[in-house]
Each structure stands twice: as structure tokens, then as C-alpha cells.
C-alpha positions as CSV (number, residue, x, y, z in Angstrom):
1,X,0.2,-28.9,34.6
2,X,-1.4,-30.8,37.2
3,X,-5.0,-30.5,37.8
4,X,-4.3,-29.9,41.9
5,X,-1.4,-28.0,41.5
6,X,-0.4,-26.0,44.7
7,X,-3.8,-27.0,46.2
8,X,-4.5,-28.0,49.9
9,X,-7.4,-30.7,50.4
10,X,-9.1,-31.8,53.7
11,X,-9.8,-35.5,53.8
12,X,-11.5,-36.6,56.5
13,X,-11.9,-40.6,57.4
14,X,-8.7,-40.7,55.0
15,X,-6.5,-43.8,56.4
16,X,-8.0,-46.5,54.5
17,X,-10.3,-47.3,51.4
18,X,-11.6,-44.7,49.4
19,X,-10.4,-41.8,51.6
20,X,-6.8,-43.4,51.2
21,X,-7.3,-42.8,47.2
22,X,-8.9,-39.8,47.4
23,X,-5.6,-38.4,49.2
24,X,-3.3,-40.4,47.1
25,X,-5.1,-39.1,43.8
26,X,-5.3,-35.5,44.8
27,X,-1.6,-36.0,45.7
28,X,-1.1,-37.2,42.4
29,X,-1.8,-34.4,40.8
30,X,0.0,-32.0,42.7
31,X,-2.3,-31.0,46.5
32,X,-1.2,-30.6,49.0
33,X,-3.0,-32.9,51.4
34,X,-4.5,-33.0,55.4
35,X,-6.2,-36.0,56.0
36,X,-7.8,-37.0,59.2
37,X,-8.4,-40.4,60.9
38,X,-9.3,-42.0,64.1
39,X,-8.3,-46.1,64.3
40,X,-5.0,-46.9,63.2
41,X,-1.2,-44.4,63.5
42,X,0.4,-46.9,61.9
43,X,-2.0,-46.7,58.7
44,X,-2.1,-43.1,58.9
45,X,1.8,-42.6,59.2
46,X,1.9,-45.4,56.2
47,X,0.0,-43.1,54.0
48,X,1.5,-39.4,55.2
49,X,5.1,-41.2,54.0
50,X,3.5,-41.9,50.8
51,X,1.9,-38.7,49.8
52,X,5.1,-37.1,51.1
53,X,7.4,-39.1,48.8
54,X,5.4,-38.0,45.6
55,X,6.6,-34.5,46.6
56,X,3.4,-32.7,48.4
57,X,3.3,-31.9,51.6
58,X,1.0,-34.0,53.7
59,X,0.0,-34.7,57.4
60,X,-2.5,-37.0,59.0
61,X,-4.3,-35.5,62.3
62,X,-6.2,-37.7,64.6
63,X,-9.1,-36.1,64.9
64,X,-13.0,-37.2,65.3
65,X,-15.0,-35.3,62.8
66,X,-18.5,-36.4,64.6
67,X,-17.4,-34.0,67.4
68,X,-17.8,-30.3,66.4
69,X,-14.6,-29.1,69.0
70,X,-12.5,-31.7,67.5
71,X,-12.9,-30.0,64.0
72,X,-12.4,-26.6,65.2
73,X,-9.2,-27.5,66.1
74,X,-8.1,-29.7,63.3
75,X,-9.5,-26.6,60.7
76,X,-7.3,-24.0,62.8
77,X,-4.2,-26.3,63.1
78,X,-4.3,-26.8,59.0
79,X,-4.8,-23.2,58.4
80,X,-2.1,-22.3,60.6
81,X,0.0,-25.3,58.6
82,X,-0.4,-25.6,55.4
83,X,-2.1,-21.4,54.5
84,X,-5.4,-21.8,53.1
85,X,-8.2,-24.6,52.4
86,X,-9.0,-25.0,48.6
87,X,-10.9,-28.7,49.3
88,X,-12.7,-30.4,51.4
89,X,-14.1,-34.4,51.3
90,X,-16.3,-35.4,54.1
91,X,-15.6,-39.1,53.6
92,X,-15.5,-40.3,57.5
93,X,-18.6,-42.7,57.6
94,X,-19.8,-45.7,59.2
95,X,-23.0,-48.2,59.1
96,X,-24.6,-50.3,61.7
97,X,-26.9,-52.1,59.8
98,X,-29.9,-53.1,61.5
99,X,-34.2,-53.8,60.8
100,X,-35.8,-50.4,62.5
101,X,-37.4,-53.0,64.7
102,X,-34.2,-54.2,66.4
103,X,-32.0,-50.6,66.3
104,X,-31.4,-48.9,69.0
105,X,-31.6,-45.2,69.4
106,X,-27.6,-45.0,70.4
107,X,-27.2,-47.1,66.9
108,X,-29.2,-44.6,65.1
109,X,-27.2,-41.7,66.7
110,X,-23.9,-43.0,66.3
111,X,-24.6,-43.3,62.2
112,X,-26.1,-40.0,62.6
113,X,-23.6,-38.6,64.1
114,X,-20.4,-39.5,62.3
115,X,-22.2,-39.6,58.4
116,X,-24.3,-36.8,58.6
117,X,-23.3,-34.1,61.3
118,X,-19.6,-34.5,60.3
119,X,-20.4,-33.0,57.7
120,X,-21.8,-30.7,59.2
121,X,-19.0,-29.9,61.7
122,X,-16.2,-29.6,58.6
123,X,-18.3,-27.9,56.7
124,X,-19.5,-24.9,58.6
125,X,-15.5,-25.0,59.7
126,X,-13.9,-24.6,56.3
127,X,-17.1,-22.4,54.7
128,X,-15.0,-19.3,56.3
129,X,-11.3,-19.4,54.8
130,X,-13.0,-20.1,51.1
131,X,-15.6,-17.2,51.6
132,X,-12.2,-15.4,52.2
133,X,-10.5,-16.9,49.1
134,X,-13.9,-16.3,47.3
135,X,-13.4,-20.4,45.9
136,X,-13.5,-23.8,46.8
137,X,-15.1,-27.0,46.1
138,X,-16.9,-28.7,48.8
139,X,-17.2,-32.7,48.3
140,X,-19.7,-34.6,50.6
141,X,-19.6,-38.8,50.5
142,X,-23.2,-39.9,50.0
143,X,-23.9,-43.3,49.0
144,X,-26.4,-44.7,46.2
145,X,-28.2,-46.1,49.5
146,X,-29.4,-42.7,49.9
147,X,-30.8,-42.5,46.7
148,X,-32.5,-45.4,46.5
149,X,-33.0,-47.1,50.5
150,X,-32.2,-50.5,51.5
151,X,-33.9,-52.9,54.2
152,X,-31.9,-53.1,57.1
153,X,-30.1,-49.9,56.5
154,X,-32.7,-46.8,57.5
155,X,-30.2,-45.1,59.7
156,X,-27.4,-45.2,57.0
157,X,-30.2,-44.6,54.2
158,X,-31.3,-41.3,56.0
159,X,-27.5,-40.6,57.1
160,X,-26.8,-40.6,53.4
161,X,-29.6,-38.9,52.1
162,X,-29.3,-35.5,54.7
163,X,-25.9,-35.2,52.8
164,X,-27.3,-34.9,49.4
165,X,-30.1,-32.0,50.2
166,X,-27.5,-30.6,52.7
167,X,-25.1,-30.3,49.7
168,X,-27.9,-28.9,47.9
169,X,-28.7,-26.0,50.1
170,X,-24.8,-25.0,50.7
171,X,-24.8,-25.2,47.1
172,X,-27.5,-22.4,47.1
173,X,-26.1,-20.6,50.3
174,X,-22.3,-20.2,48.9
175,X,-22.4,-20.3,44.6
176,X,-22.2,-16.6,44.6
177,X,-19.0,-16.9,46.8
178,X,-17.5,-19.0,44.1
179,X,-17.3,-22.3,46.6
180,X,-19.2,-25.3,44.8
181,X,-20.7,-28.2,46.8
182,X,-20.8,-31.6,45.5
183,X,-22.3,-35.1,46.7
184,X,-20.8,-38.4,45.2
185,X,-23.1,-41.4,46.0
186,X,-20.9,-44.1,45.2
187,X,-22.7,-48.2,44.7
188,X,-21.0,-51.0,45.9
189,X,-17.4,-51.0,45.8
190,X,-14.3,-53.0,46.8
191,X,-13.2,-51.7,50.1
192,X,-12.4,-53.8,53.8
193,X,-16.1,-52.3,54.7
194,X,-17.8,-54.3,52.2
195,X,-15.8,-57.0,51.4
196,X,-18.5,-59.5,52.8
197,X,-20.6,-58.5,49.5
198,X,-18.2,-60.6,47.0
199,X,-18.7,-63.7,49.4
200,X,-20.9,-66.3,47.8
201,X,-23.6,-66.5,45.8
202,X,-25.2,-63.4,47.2
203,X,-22.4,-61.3,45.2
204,X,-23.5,-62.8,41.9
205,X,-26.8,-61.5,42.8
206,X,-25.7,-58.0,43.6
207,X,-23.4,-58.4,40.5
208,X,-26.3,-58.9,37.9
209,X,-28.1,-55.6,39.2
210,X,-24.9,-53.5,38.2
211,X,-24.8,-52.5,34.4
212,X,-21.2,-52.3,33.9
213,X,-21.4,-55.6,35.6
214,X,-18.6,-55.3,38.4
215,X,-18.3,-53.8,41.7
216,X,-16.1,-50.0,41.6
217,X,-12.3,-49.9,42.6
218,X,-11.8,-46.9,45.3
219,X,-10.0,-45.6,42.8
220,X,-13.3,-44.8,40.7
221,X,-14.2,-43.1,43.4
222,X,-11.0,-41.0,43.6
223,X,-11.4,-40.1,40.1
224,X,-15.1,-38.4,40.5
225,X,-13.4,-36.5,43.1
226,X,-11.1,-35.3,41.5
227,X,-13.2,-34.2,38.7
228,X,-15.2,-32.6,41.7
229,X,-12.3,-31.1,43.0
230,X,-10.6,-29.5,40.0
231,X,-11.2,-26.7,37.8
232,X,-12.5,-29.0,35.3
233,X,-16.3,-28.8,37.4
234,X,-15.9,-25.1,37.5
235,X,-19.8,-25.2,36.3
236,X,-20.9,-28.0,38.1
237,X,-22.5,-27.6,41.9
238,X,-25.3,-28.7,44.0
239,X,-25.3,-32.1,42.2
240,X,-25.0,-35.9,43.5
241,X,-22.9,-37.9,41.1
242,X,-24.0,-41.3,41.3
243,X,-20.6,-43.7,40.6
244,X,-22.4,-46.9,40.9
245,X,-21.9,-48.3,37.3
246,X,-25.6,-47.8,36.8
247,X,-27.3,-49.3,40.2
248,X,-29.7,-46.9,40.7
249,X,-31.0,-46.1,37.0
């Protein structure tokens, strides 16, 4: 038996890097999968064919999850596709890394905007159908950044830590209603977003602050979310599950 069997998961920001192996892994083991992106239909039509061909039933929407009207309508047009919502990753996210003394308030919004109110938006859109299935498991991408802070990254930093004492208090709001909500702050790891961090001798430096000693594949990411998503963290909710091979110890 598959841990997702018969499931339907939201993925939002799911076209690329660890959204792409969130979807392929819950597809894996049997959800059904509704991903969302906003750059590329060629990626996005790459990656429906895939789940499709490991026998799920999948469909990518281009939809903008920072803008609350947009997720209305993607939440409705799932519903009415694939029946019910069991999961939901907020994974759409972007950084524009700047010192506080050189950002500008439309950088600050724009991080604001798509990291933290996103999750917002899909939340507060998918809280209904699983307060009507009495279940679901909510999973919100933080980053260790929240946990810890970084120079140069306040906006993302802040961005990243709403999502953990959001996830908290819809934690609190929804347990009796059987729906868990979940961070996963996840270090540095291999995607197209930080692939500048293995250039030169700067990566040897981030390198020796890991304990496991290596940055994490998407797919480590992919598996706490599974984990997250399946039956086997039936007991498990308001937590942030740092996958950052010990960073922020």
C-alpha cells in the first residue's frame, strides 16, 4: 500500500526544484497531484506528463498564489476537478536579497507577498473542504533562515519566520478538526536558486558549518514532506522540521 494512496495534494510553486519533488514523490506513492506555477508551460507541461505516466492523475494551473483571487479560483477549479483536498504545500517562494539599508519597500513587499501571504491566501482557501472532511495535513515551506537570520536577508528571514508561528497558530485553530499544520525549514540545498552557493571557495565555507557535511538533494526535502503528509505524522502538528543536516543546532 502506498503511503498517498487515493490522495489529492496542492503544490504550489511546483514546476521546478523542490516543489517539482514534492509532486513527483507524492505521486510516487500514489496522490493524486495539482500543482501550480507561474514562469515556464513548457516545465509545467514536462512535469504534468510525468506524474501522469506513473498512473495519478495530475494537472498544473498557472496561477499566482501571492494574489488572494487567483487562489480562490485555482481552490474551486481543483475541487470541482479532482473531489476533495487531502494536502496542501505552500512552497512558492522567492528572495531578493539585499542590506536593510539598500532595500526598497517594493523589495520587501514583493518577498512578503509571495513567501508569507501565500500562504496565507492557500491556506485560508483549502482550511474549508478539510474542516468538511474533518482531516488534512497542511505543509508550509520555511527555511532554516527563519530560524536562525542571515545578513542581507531580513525580508526573506522575516518572510520565513511569519510561516513558522503562522503554522503554529493554525495548528492550534484546526487540531480538533483533525487537519495538522506543519513547517519544514529546509538549509541549503541543491536547487537552480542556490546554485551560486557551491561556487568557489565560499561553498567550502558553508560546507564545514553543515554536520552531515554536504548540501540536501530536493529530494530530502520531498521525503520530510511526505512524512508530513502521510498517516505516518498522524501525531505530529504545529512543528517546524528543520532538514538542514544540522545547520542550525
Amino acid at each position: 500500500m502506498k503511503l498517498l494512496e487515493n490522495k489529492v495534494a496542492v503544490v504550489t510553486g511546483a514546476s521546478r526544484g523542490i516543489g517539482e519533488a514534492i509532486a513527483l514523490k507524492f505521486a510516487e506513492q500514489g496522490a493524486n497531484v495539482a500543482f501550480t506555477y507561474l514562469s515556464s508551460d513548457e516545465k509545467a507541461k514536462a512535469l504534468e506528463a510525468k506524474l501522469t505516466a506513473m498512473g495519478v492523475k495530475a494537472k498544473a494551473y498557472k496561477s499566482n498564489a501571492a494574489i488572494y483571487e487567483e487562489t480562490e479560483t485555482l481552490i474551486a477549479d481543483v475541487l470541482k476537478e479532482f473531489g476533495k483536498i487531502d494536502i496542501c504545500v505552500n512552497n512558492a517562494g522567492i528572495s531578493k536579497d539585499n542590506l536593510l539599508l539598500r532595500m526598497s519597500p517594493d523589495q520587501w513587499d514583493e518577498v512578503m507577498d509571495v513567501n508569507l501571504k501565500s500562504v496565507y491566501n492557500m491556506t485560508k482557501q483549502v482550511i474549508r473542504p478539510m474542516m468538511k472532511a474533518k482531516s488534512g495535513s497542511i505543509i508550509n515551506m520555511s527555511s532554516v533562515i527563519g530560524v536562525m537570520g542571515n545578513a542581507g536577508q531580513s525580508s526573506y528571514a522575516a518572510s520565513k519566520a511569519g510561516i513558522i508561528g503562522f503554522s503554529k497558530s493554525i495548528a492550534k485553530e484546526l487540531g480538533s478538526r483533525n487537519i495538522r499544520c506543519n513547517a519544514v525549514a529546509p538549509g541549503f540545498i541543491e536547487t537552480d536558486m542556490t546554485s551560486y552557493l557551491k561556487d568557489g571557495e565560499a561553498a567550502n565555507g558553508y560546507i564545514s558549518q553543515i554536520p552531515l557535511n554536504r548540501f540536501g538533494t530536493t529530494e530530502d526535502i520531498a521525503n520530510v514532506c511526505l512524512f508530513l503528509a502521510s498517516d505516518l505524522s498522524s501525531y505530529v502538528t504545529g512543528q517546524t522540521l528543520n532538514a538542514c543536516g544540522g545547520l542550525c543546532i
